[in-house]
N, C-alpha and C positions, 0 to 999 in steps of 0.2 A: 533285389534278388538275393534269396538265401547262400549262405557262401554252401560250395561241395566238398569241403575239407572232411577227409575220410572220419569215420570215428572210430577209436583205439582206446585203447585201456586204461590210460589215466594222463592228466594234464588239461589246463585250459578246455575246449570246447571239447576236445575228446573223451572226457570221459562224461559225458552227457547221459548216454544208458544208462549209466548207473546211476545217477541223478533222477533219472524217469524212474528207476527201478525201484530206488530209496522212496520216491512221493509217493508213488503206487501202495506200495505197504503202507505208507502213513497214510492216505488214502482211505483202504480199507479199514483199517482201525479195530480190527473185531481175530476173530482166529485165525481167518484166512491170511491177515497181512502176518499174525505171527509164522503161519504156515509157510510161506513165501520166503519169510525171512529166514527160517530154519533151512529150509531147502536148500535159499543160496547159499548161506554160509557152510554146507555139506559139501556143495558144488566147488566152491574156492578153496574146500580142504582139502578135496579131492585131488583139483587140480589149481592150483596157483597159476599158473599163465592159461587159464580161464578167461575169453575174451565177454565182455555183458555187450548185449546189441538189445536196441527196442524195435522189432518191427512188427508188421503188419494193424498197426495203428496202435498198437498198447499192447503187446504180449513180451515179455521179457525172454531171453534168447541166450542160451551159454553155449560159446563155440570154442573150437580147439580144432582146425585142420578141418573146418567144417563143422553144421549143428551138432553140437551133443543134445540136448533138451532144451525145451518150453515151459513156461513156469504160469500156466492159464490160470486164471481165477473165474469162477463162479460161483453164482447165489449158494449153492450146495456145494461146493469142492472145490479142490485147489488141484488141476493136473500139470502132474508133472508128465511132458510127453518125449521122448527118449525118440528123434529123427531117424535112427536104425537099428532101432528097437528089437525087431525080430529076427538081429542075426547077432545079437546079445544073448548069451547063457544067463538063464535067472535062478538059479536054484534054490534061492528064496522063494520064490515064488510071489513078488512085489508085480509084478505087471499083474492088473486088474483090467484093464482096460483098451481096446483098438487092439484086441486079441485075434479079431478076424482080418488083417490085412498083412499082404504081405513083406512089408517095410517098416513102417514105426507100431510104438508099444508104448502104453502109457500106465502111469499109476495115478488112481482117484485116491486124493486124500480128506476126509467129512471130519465133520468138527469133532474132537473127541481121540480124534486118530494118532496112534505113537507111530513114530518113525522107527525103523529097524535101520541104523547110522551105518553098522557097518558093512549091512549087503545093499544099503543104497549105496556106502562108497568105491565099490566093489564094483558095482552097477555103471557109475559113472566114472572111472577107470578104466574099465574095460571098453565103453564106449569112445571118452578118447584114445585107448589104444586101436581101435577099428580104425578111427579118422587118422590116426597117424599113420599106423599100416597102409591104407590108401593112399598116401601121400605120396611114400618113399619110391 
């Protein structure tokens, strides 16, 4: 039987996510895994005690006091999906995407696509400050 030892942020079996996260990218091999890779390292600049989680069988996961974002891969795009998306200010105007619900907000990134660093990190700041505000 598989051991239930929680998974955390770095050490031994713990840091396993990011294990899955690192293969995924090398995986992919093509934009998409540079895509991915770019993102998360936005992600861990953003935020440093940045937790990596792998679930729902292969989607990579950055939390902090709860999900911040989803790091989806597809044939065509790489989405990034922001768990409370829509009670994030974007004045960039980065969310593309799951514009019609009332909860999460997503950005489609296609081959070719520049990243705008610093209203993503902006983006993802704000977002763990939502989860942390809920916390307290």
């Amino acid at each position: 039987m598989k051991s239930r030892e929680p998974l955390m942020k770095t050490g031994g079996r713990q840091d396993a996510p990011s294990r899955l996260i690192d293969a995924r990218i090398e995986e992919l091999g093509d934009w998409r895994g540079a895509m991915l890779a770019r993102i998360r390292a936005l992600i861990k600049q953003a935020d440093p005690d940045v937790v990596e989680e792998w679930k729902w069988r292969g989607v990579p996961v950055w939390s902090h006091n709860g999900i911040i974002c989803t790091g989806e891969t597809y044939k065509n795009a790489v989405k990034m999906t922001f768990a409370k998306g829509a009670a994030l200010a974007d004045p960039a105007g980065l969310f593309n995407s799951s514009l019609d619900g009332n909860t999460r907000r997503a950005i489609d990134f296609h081959e070719g696509d520049g990243i705008d660093e610093k209203a993503l990190e902006a983006l993802i700041k704000a977002a763990v400050a939502l989860n942390t505000a809920r916390r307290a």
